[in-house]
C-alpha positions in Angstrom: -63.1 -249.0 -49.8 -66.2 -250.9 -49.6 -65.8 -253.9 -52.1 -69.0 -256.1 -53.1 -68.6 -258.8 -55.9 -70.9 -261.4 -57.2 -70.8 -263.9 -60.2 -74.4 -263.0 -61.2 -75.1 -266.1 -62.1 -75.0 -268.2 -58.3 -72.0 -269.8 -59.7 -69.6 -267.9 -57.1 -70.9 -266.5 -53.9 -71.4 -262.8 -53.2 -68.4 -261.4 -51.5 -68.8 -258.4 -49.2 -65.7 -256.8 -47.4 -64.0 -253.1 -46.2 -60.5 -253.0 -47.5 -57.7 -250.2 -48.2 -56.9 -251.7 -51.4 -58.2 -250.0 -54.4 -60.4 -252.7 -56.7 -59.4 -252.0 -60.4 -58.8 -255.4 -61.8 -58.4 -258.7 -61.0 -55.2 -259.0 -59.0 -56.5 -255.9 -57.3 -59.8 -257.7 -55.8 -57.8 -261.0 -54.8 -55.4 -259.0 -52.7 -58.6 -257.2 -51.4 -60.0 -260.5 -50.9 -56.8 -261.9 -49.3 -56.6 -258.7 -46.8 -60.3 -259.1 -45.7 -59.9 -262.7 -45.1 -56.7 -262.2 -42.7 -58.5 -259.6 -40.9 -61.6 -262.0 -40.2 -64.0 -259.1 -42.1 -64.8 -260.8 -45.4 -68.9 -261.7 -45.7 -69.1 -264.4 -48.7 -73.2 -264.9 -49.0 -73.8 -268.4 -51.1 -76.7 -268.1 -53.2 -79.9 -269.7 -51.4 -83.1 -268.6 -50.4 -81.4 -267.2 -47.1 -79.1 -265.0 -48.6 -81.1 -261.8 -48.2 -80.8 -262.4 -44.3 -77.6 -262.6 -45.0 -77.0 -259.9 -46.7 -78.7 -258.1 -44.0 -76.2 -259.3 -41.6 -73.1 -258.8 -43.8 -74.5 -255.3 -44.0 -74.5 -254.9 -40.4 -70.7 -256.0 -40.3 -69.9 -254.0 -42.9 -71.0 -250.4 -40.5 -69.0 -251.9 -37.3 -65.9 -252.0 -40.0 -66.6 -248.4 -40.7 -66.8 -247.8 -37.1 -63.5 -249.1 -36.7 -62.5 -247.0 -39.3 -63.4 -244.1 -37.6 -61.4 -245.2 -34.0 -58.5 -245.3 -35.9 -59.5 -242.2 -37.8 -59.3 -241.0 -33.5 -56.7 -242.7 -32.4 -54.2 -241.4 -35.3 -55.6 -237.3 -34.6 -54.8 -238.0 -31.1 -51.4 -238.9 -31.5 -50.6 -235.7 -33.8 -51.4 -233.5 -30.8 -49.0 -235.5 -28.8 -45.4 -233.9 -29.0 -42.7 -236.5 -27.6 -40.0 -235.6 -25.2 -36.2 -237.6 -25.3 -37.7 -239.7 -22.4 -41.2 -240.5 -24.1 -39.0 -241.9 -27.6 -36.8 -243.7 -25.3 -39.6 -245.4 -23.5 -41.3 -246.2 -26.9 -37.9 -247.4 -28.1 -37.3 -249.5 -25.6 -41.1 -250.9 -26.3 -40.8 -251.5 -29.9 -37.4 -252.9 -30.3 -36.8 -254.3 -26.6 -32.4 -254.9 -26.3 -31.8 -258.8 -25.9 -30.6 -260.1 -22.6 -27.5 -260.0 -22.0 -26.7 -263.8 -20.8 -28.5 -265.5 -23.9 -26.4 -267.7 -26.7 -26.0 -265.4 -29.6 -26.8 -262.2 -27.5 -24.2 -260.0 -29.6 -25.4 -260.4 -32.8 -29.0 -260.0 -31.9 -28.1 -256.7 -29.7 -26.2 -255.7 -32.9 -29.2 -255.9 -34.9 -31.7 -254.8 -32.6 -29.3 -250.9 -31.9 -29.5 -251.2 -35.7 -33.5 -251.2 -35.7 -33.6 -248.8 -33.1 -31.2 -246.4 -35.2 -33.1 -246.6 -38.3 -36.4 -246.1 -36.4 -34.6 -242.9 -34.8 -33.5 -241.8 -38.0 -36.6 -242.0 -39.7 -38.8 -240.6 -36.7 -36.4 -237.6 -36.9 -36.3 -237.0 -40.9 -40.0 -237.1 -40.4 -41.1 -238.4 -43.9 -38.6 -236.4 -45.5 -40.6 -233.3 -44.3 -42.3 -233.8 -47.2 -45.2 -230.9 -45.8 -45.4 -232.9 -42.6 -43.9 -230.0 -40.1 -47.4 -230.0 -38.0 -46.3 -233.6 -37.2 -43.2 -233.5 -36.4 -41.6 -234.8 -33.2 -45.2 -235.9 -32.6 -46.4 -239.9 -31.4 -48.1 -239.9 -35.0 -44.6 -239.0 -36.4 -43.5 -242.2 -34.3 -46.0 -244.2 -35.4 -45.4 -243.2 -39.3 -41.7 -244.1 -38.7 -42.7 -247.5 -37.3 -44.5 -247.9 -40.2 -42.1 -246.7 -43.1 -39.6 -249.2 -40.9 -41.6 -251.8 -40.9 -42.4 -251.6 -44.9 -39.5 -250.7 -46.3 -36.4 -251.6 -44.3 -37.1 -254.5 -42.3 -35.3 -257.7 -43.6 -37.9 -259.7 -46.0 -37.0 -263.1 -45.3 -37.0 -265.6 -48.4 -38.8 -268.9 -47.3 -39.3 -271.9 -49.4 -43.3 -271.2 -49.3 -42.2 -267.5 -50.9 -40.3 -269.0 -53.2 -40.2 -266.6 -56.7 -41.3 -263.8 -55.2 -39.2 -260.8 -55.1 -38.1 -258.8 -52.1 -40.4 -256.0 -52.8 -43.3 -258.6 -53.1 -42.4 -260.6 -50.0 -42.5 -257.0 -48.0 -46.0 -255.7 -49.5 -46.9 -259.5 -48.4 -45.6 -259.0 -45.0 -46.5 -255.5 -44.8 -50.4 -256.1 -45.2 -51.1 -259.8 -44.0 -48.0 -260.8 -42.1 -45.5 -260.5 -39.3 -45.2 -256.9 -40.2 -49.1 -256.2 -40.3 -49.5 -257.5 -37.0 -46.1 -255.3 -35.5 -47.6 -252.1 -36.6 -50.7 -252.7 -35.1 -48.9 -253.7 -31.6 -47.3 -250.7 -32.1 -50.0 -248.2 -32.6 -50.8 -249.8 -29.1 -47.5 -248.8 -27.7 -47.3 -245.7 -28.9 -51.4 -244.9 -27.8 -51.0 -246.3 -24.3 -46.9 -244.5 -23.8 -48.4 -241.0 -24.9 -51.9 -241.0 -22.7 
């Protein structure tokens, strides 16, 4: 969504930004406001007399977004025509959720938990969104990507931090999921996937 917001009034500056949350109140434009910032893509425009050139140039960033947009748009088509083999998953696996070495304190448990990650992701790539009408994707790189994704948002561990103190699990995830550790992972690993399935 394109998002534009101004106090009318020159008491707040105009705002300008792309963002995949839907703007319906409140809450709504501060978490679009929050994502846009993370992502370095928010134009705020104080009112002064050279806020028309301003505009001009927030308008400017706002059609490189969309052109971005429209790369991943490419790059998400392209991996639905790829079909994976055992030894393309495998590689990916190995990619995403690398095993721990062997001779380091506390290897065990962290190789416990990582064939656990790499289970889940398995099981997910192969239930394929539940086949919810996703057949044409299936066994594909975007199917590998997708369950990445639904990993990454719904079963990895949402740590409880003092600075997330109050908020729920499902609230420290969608926090994750969109401007955290877990933003940034499923981006690296629309890289993986992209550059193991040329």
């Amino acid at each position: 969504y394109v998002v534009a917001t101004t106090s009318h009034d020159g008491s707040t500056s105009t705002k300008l930004f792309l963002t995949t949350v839907r703007v319906i109140c409140r809450n709504t434009l501060q978490m679009g406001i929050r994502q846009a910032k993370s992502n370095g893509e928010l134009a705020a425009i104080k009112h002064t007399r050279m806020s028309h050139d301003r505009l001009a140039m927030a308008r400017t960033q706002l059609v490189n977004a969309g052109y971005t947009i429209s790369t991943l748009k490419n790059q998400l088509q392209a991996l639905s025509t790829r079909q994976l083999d055992r030894n393309s998953v495998a590689s990916i696996l190995d990619r995403l959720f690398p095993m721990p070495k062997a001779k380091t304190e506390g290897a065990d448990a962290a190789s416990t938990r990582t064939e656990n990650k790499r289970a889940m992701f398995l099981e997910l790539f192969e239930i394929n969104d539940g086949n919810g009408g996703f057949d044409l994707v299936k066994g594909t790189a975007y199917n590998a990507y997708n369950a990445f994704t639904e990993y990454t948002d719904h079963f990895a561990v949402a740590k409880q931090t003092a600075q997330k103190d109050g908020m729920s699990v499902d609230e420290i995830r969608a926090e994750n999921s969109f401007f955290g550790a877990g933003a940034i992972a499923k981006g690296n690993a629309l890289e993986i996937i992209l550059e193991a399935t040329k």
